[in-house]
C-alpha positions as CSV (number, residue, x, y, z in Angstrom):
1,X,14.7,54.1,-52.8
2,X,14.3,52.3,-56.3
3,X,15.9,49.2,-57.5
4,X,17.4,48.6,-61.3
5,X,17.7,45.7,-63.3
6,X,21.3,44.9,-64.2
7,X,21.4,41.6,-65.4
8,X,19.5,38.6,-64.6
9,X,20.5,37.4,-61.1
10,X,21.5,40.5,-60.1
11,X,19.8,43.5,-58.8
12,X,21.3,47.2,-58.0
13,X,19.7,48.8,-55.0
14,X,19.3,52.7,-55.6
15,X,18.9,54.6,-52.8
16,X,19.8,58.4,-52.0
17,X,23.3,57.7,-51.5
18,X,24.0,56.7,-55.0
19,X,24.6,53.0,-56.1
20,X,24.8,50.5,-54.3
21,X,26.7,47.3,-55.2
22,X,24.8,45.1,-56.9
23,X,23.9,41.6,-54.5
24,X,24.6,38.1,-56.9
25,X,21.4,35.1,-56.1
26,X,24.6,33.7,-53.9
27,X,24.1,36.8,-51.2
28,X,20.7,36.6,-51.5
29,X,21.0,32.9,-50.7
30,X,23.1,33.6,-47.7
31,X,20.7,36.3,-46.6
32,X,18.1,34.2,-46.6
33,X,19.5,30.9,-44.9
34,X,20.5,33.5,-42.0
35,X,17.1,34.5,-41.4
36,X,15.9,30.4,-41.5
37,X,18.5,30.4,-38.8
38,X,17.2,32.9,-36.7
39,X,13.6,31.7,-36.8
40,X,14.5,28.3,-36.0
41,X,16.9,29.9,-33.0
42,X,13.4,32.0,-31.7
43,X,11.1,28.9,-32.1
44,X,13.2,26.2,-30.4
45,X,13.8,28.5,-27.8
46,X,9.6,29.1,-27.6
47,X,9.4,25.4,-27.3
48,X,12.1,24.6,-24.7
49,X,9.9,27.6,-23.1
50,X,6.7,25.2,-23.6
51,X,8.1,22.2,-22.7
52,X,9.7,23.8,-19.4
53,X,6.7,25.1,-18.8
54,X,4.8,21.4,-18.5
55,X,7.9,20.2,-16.8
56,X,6.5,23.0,-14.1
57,X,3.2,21.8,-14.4
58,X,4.0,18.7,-12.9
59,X,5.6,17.1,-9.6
60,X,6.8,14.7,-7.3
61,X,4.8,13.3,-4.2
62,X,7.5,11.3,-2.4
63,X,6.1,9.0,0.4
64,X,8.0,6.4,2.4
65,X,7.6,4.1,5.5
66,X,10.1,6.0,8.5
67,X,12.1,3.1,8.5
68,X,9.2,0.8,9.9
69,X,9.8,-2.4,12.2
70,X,7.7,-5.4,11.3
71,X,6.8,-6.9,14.9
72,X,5.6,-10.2,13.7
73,X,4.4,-12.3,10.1
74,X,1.7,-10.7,8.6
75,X,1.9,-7.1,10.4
76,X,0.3,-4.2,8.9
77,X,1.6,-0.9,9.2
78,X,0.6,2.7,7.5
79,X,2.3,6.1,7.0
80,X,0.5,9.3,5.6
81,X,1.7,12.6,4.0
82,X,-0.6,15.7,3.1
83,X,-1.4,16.2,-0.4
84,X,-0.2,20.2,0.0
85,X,-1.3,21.7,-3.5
86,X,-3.5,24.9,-3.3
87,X,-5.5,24.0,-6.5
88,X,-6.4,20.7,-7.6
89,X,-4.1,18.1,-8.9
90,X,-4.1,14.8,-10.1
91,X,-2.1,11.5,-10.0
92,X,-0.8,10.1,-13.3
93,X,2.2,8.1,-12.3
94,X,2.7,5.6,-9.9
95,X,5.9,4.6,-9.4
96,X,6.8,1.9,-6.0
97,X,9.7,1.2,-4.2
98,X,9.6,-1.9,-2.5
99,X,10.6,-6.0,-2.9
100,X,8.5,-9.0,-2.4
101,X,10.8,-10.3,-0.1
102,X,10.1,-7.8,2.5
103,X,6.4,-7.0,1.5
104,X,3.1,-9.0,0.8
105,X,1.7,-6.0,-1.1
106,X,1.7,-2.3,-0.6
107,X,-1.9,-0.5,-0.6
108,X,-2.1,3.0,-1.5
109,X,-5.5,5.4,-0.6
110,X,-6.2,8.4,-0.4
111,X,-8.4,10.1,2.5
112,X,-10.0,13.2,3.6
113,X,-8.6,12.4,7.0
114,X,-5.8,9.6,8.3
115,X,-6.2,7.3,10.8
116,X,-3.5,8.6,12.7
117,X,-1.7,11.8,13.2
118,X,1.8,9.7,14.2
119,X,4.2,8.9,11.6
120,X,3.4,6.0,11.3
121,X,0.9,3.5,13.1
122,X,-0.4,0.2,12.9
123,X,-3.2,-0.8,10.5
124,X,-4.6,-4.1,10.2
125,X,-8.4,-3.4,10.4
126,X,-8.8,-2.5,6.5
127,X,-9.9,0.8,5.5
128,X,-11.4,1.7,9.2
129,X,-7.8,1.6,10.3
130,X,-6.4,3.8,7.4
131,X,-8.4,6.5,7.1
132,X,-10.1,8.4,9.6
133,X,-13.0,10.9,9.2
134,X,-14.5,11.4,5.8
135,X,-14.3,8.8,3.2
136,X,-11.4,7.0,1.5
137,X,-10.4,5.3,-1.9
138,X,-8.2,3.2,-3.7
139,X,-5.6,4.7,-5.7
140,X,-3.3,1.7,-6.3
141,X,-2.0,-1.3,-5.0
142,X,1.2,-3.4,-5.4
143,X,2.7,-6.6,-5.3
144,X,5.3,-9.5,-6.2
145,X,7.6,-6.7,-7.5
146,X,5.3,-5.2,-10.4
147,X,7.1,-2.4,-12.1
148,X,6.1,1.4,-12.2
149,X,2.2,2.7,-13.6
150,X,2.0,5.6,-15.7
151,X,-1.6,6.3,-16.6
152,X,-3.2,7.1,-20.3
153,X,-2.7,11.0,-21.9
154,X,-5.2,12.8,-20.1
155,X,-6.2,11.0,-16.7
156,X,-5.5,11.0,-13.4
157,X,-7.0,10.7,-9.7
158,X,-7.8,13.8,-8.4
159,X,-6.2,14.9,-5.0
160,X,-5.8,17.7,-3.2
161,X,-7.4,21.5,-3.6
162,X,-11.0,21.0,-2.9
163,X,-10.9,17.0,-3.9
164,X,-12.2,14.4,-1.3
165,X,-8.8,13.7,-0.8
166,X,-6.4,15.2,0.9
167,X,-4.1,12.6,2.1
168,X,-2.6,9.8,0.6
169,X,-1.8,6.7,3.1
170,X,0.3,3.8,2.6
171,X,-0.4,0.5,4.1
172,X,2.0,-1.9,3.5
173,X,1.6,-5.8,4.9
174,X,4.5,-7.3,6.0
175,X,5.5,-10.9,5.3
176,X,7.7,-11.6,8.4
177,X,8.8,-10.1,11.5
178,X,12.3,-8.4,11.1
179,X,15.5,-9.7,12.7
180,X,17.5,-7.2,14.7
181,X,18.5,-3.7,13.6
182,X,16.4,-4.4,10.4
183,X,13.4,-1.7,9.0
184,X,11.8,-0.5,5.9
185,X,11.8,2.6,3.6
186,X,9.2,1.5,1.2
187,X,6.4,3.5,-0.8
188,X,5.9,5.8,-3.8
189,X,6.9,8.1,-5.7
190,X,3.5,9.8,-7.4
191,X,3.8,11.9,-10.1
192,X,0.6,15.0,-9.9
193,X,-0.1,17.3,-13.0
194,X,-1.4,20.7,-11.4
195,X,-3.0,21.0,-15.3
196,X,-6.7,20.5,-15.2
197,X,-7.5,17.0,-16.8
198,X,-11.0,16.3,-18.5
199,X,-11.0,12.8,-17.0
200,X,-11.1,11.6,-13.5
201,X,-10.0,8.2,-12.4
202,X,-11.6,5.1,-10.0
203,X,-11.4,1.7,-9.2
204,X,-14.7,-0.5,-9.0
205,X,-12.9,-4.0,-6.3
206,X,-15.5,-7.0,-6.9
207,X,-14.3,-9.9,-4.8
208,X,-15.8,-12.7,-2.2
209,X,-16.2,-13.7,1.2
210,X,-16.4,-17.4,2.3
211,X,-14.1,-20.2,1.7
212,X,-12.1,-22.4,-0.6
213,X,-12.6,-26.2,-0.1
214,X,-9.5,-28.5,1.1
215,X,-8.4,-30.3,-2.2
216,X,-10.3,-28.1,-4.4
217,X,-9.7,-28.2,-7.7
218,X,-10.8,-25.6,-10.6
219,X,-13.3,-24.1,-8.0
220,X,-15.0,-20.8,-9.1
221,X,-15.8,-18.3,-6.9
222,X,-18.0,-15.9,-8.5
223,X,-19.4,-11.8,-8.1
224,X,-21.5,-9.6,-10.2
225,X,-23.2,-6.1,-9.8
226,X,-25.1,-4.3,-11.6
227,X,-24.0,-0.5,-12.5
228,X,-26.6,1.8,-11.2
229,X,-24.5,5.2,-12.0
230,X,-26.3,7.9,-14.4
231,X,-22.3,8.4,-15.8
232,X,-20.9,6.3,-18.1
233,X,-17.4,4.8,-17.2
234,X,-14.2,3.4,-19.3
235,X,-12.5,0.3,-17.8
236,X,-9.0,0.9,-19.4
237,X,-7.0,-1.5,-17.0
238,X,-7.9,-4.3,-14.6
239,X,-5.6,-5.7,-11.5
240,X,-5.9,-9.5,-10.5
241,X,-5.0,-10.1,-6.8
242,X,-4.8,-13.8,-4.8
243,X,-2.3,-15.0,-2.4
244,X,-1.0,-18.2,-3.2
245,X,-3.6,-20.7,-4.9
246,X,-5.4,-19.1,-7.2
247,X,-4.7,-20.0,-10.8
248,X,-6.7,-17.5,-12.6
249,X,-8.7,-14.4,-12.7
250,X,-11.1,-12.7,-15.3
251,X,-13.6,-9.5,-15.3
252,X,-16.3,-8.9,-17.6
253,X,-19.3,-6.4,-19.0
254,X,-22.6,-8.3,-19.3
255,X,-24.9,-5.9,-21.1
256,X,-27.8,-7.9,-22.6
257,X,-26.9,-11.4,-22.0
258,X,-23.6,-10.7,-24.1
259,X,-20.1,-10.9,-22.1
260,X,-17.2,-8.2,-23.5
261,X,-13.8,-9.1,-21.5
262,X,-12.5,-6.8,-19.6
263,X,-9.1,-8.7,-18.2
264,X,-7.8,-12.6,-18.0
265,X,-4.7,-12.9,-15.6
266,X,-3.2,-14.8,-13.1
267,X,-2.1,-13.8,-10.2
268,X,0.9,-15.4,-9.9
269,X,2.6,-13.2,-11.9
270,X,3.9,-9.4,-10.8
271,X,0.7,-8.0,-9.5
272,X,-0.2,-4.4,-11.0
273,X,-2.9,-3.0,-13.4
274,X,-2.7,-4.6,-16.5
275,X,-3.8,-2.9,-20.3
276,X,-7.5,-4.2,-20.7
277,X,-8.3,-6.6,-22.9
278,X,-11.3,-5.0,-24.5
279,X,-12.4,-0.8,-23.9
280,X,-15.7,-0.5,-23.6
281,X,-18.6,1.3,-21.8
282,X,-20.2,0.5,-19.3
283,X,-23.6,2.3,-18.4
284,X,-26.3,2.4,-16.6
285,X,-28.1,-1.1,-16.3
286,X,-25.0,-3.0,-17.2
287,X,-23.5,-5.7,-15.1
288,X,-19.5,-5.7,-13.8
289,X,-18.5,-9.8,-13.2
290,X,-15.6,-11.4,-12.1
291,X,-14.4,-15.1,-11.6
292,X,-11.6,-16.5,-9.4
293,X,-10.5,-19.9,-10.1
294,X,-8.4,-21.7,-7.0
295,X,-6.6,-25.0,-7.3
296,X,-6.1,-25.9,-3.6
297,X,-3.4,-29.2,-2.4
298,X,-4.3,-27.8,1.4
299,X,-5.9,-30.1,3.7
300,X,-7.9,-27.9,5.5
301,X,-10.5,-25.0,3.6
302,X,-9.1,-21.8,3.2
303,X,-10.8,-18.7,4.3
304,X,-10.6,-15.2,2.7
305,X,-9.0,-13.0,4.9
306,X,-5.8,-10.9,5.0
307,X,-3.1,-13.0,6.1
308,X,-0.6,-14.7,4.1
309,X,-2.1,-18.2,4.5
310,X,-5.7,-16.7,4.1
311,X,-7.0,-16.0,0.6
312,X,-8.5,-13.2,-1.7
313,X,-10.1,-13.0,-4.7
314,X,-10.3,-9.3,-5.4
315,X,-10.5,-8.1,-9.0
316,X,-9.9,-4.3,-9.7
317,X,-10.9,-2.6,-12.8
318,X,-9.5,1.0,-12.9
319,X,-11.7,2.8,-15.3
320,X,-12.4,7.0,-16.4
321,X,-15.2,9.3,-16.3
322,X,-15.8,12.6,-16.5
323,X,-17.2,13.3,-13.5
324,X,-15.4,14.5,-10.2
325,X,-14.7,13.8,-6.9
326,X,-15.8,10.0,-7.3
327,X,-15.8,7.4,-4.7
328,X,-15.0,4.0,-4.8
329,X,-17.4,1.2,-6.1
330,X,-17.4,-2.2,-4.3
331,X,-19.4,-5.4,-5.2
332,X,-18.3,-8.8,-3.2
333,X,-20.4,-11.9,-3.2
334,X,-20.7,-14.8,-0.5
335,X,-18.2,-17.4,-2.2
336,X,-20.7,-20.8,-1.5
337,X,-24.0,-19.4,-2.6
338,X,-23.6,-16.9,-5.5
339,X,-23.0,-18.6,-9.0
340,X,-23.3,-16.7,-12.5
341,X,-25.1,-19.4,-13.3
342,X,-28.1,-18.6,-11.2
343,X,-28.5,-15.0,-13.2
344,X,-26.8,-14.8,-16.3
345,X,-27.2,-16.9,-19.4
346,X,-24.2,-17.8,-21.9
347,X,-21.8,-17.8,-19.4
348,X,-18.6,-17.8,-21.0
349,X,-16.5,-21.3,-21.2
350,X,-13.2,-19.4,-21.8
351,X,-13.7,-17.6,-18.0
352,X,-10.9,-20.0,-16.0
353,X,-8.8,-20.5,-18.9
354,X,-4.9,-19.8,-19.1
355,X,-5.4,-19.7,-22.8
356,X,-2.9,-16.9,-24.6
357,X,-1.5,-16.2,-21.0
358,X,2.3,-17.0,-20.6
359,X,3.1,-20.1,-18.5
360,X,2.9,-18.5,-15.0
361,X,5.6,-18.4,-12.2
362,X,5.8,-21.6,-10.0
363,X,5.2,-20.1,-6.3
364,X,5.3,-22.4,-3.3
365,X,2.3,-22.6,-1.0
366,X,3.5,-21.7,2.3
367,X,0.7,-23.9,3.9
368,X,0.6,-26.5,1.8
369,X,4.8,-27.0,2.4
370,X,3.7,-26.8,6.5
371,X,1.0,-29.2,6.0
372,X,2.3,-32.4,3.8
373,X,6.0,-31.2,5.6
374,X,5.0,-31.1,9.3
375,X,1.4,-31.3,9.8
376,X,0.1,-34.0,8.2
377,X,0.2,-36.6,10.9
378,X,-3.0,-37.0,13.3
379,X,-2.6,-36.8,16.8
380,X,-4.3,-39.1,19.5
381,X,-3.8,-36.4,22.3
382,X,-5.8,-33.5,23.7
383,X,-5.4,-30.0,22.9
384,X,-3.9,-28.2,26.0
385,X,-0.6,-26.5,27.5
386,X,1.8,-29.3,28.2
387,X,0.7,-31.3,24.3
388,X,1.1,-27.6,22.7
389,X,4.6,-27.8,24.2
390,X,5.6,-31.2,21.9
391,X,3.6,-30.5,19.4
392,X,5.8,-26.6,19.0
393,X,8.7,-29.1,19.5
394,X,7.6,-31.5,16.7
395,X,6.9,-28.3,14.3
396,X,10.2,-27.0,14.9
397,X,12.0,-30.8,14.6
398,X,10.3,-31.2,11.2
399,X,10.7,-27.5,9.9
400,X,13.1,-24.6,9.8
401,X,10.4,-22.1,11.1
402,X,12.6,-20.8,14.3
403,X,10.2,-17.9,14.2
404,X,7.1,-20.1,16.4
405,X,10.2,-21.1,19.1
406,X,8.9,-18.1,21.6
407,X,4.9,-18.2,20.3
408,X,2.7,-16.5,23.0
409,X,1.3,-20.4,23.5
410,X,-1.8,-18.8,25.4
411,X,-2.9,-16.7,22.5
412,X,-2.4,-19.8,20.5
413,X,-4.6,-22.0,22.4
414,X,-7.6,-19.3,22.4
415,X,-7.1,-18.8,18.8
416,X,-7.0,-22.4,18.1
417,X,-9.9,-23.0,20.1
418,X,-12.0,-20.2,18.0
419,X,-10.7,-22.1,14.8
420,X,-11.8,-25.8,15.8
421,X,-14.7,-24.1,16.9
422,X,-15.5,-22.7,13.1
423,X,-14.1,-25.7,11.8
424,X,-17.1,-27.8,13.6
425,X,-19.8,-25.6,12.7
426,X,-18.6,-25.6,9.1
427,X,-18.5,-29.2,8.8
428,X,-19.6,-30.1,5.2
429,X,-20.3,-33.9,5.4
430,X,-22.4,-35.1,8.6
431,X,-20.4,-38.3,8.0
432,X,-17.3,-36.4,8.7
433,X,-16.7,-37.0,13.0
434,X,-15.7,-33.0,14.2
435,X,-14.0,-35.0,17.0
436,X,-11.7,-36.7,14.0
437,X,-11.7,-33.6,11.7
438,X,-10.1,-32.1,15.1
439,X,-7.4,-34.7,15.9
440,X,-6.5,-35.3,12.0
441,X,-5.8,-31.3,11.4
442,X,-4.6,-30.5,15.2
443,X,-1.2,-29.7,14.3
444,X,-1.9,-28.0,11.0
445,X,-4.8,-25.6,12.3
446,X,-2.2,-24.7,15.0
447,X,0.5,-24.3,12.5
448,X,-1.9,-21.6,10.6
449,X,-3.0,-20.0,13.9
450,X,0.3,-19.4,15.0
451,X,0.5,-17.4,11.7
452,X,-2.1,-15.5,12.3
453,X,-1.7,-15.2,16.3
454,X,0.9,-12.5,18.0
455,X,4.6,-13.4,18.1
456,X,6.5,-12.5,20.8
457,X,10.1,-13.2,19.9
């Protein structure tokens, strides 16, 4: 085959069946947009391929209560479902179903083990109570209605395979005891990649045990650790979590007297894990803080515990690391004798400030409405079975709480009896009568016992 000139923008193929016609620039033109077309046809269709290809690369872990029954306020109740990938696979998307008016918060962890083999069971111990044999960790946690988690491009916790974890367990707290014919669906849906992903995700909790003053106002309560890890970590979001009267929360890095914020939030708004402020290392040698600030209108001190009416100051930072199969990092701090203060210099002045965070939500204190609403008067009388009787009667004259009509009034009285008894040996001020502390907060401390105590109604 040859080809001849003919004029320009023409050619004349010559092959060995004589001349062909000649092809104008307009065919060639035409010849050449069709093969753009059939390129572009082959390569989309290679990356719908691709793309289909991730889609299969990742799925859906679906876990829900089995339409649970909340037996009384404050109930804690857990479910679990097996993590059934044959290789590894990580979580990158956390995605709840649940309402605040239903639930306090919603704790997700993984384990090696559940607590229970039933489908669901009740949990109100903490962790010893979730998981069973083998460790456990934190994977998320939820509250006030805090929309969905996706997690950054290449990170995720690793479950499943040969990972320590091998069941995920949801433990959600209850706010109330459901009326008739009432139960709950909630949990997660978790997204897994079944892709390998260079980083591996944690939570480090710091938080304290101890008390918040009655009438306290802009009281710190104060941890730090230092990081004693040989790998370096990446804080990349932080979660605040109180109950009712905290105002504010914030996390730092102290590395060589110098403070790098991690996360400043309160905890009054929608409770999930916020971008951090700052990304930074933290290595070996380096110091984690946090600092709860409470602004308390209760007349009595409030304990950290896991009721409703209790408090908590419990700060998570998620952070990233390279290394696998991690475990989860704790550091709390006695709430009356540990100050930063005491350890660190240049303590930073902006630590309890609401500064460039949006006005927060104006939640009610339930305790504070039960106190100045129906507790507030002192009583003259004994503690005992018949006065427990008028003062239930006085409660539900003054309040709408129908709930504490049918309390188990024996329960109450032991309960109450272990809380004066606390309340005595706490006494802050020697000039402060127990005998009076006990008459002037008889009918409160009972109101926040019966909270705490079993309901039978």
């Amino acid at each position: 085959m040859m080809i001849s000139d003919r004029k320009p923008g023409s050619y004349t193929i010559m092959t060995n069946k004589g001349i062909q016609h000649p092809r104008s620039r307009r065919d060639r033109m035409l010849i050449v947009a069709g093969i753009v077309v059939v390129l572009i046809l082959v390569t989309g269709y290679a990356i719908n391929a691709e793309a289909e290809d991730v889609e299969e690369e990742l799925s859906t872990l679906r876990i829900r209560m089995p339409k649970v029954v909340s037996t009384a306020p404050d109930s804690h109740f857990c479910t679990a479902v097996k993590v059934d990938t044959k290789k590894t696979a990580y979580v990158v998307d956390f995605e709840p179903h649940a309402s605040m008016e239903t639930a306090h918060h919603m704790s997700l962890t993984g384990c090696e083990h559940p607590y229970s083999t039933e489908s669901y069971w009740k949990c109100e111990k903490g962790r010893k109570s979730v998981c069973g044999k083998g460790k456990g960790r934190w994977l998320f946690v939820w509250a006030l209605d805090a929309p969905s988690k996706k997690l950054p491009e290449g990170i995720g916790f690793q479950v499943g395979g040969d990972s320590n974890i091998q069941y995920v367990v949801v433990q959600l707290h209850y706010k109330d005891k459901f009326k008739p014919g009432v139960t709950d669906s909630s949990g997660y849906d978790l997204k897994l990649s079944l892709k390998p992903l260079k980083y591996q995700a944690a939570i480090y909790t710091l938080g304290n045990w101890g008390y918040i003053p009655a009438h306290a106002k802009d009281f710190h309560t104060e941890s730090a650790c230092k990081w004693n890890g040989d790998d370096v970590i990446y804080p990349f979001a932080y979660r605040p979590h109180a109950h009712n009267i905290g105002t504010v929360m914030s996390g730092y890095r102290v590395r060589d007297g110098v403070w790098t914020e991690i996360g400043r939030w309160s905890p009054k708004f929608p409770e999930t894990f916020y971008n951090a402020t700052n990304y930074v290392e933290v290595r070996k040698g380096d110091y984690l803080a946090a600092r709860c600030t409470w602004d308390s209108n209760r007349d009595t001190r409030t304990h950290f515990g896991p009721t409703n009416l209790d408090e908590m100051c419990n700060f998570y930072i998620m952070y990233y690391t390279a290394k696998n199969n991690l475990t989860d990092k704790m550091c709390f701090k006695n709430a009356q004798t540990y100050h930063w203060i005491d350890h660190f210099p240049n303590v930073p002045e902006g630590a309890s400030s609401l500064e460039g965070i949006p006005t927060p939500p104006n939640r009610t204190d339930p305790l504070e409405a039960i106190q100045h609403g129906a507790g507030s008067k002192a009583s003259k009388q004994t503690v005992g079975k018949s006065d427990a009787e008028d003062i239930r009667k006085n409660i539900l004259k003054k309040t709408n709480l129908r709930k504490w009509e049918n309390a188990d009034w024996k329960s109450a009285e032991s309960s109450m009896n272990e809380i004066f008894e606390r309340l005595v040996d706490n006494t802050p001020d020697n000039k402060v009568s127990p005998v009076k502390k006990k008459e002037t907060e008889r009918e409160t401390l009972l109101l926040q016992m019966l909270q705490k105590s079993k309901i039978d109604n």
